[in-house]
N, C-alpha and C positions, 0 to 999 in steps of 0.2 A: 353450505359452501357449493359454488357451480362446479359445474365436471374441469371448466379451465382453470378455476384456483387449482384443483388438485394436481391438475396436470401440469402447472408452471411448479407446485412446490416438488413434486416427480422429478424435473427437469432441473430441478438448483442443482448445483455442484457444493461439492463437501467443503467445508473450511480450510482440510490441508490444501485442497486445490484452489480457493479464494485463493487462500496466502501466494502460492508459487505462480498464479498467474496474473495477482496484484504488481509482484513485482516484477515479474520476466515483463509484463507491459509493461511498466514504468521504464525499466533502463532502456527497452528498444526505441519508445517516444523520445527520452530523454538523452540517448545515446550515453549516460552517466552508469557507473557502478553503483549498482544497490547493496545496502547492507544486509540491514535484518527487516523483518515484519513485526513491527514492536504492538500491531493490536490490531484484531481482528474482530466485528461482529457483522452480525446478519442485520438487513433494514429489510424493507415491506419491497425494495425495487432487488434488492439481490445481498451486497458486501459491501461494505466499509472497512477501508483499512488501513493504517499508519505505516507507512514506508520509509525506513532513511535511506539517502544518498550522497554519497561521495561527491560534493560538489566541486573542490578544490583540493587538489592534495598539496601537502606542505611536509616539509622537513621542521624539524622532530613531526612525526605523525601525528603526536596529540596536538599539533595547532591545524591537521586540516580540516578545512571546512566544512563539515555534515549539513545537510539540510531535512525536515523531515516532509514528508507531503500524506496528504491524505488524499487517499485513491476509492473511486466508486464505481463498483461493478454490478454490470447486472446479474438473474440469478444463472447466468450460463458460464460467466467468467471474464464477458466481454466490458474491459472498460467504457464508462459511462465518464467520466470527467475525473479530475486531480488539482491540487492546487497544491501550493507550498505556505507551511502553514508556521514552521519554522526555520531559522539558521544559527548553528553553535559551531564551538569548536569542537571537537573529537572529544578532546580531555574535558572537558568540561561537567562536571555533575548539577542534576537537578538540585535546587535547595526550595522546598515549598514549605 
């Protein structure tokens, strides 16, 4: 291993801090309320992480619109790119 792998893995940030700053990115791009951090793992470039958002809000609450995106950061915290990977309603459960 060179002395800058060691020192880029030195330089990652912890997973709680993936999480909290997966998503504080995502709502300030997105100007949207974020939910939860529903998954979190490390890649060889930094984080990967599942983000829901409040896309729509609707009366009764269970019909509004959730979307989830997947958000990737590098190892300092700094979003690298996002996409929206799904859209449900709030109430809705997975059935697989």
């Amino acid at each position: 291993m060179s002395s800058d792998d060691s020192k880029s893995d030195q330089d990652r940030i912890g997973l709680p801090a993936a999480m909290r700053r997966a998503a504080a990115q995502l709502t300030e791009l997105l100007q949207r309320e974020s939910g939860e951090v529903s998954a979190v793992k490390a890649t060889d470039e930094g984080w990967s992480a599942q983000v829901e958002v409040v896309e729509i809000e609707k009366v009764p609450d269970t019909m509004t619109v959730m979307a989830s995106y997947r958000v990737e950061l590098d190892g300092q915290g700094e979003l690298l790119a996002y996409e929206r990977v799904k859209r449900y309603a709030r109430g809705q459960i997975d059935r697989r």
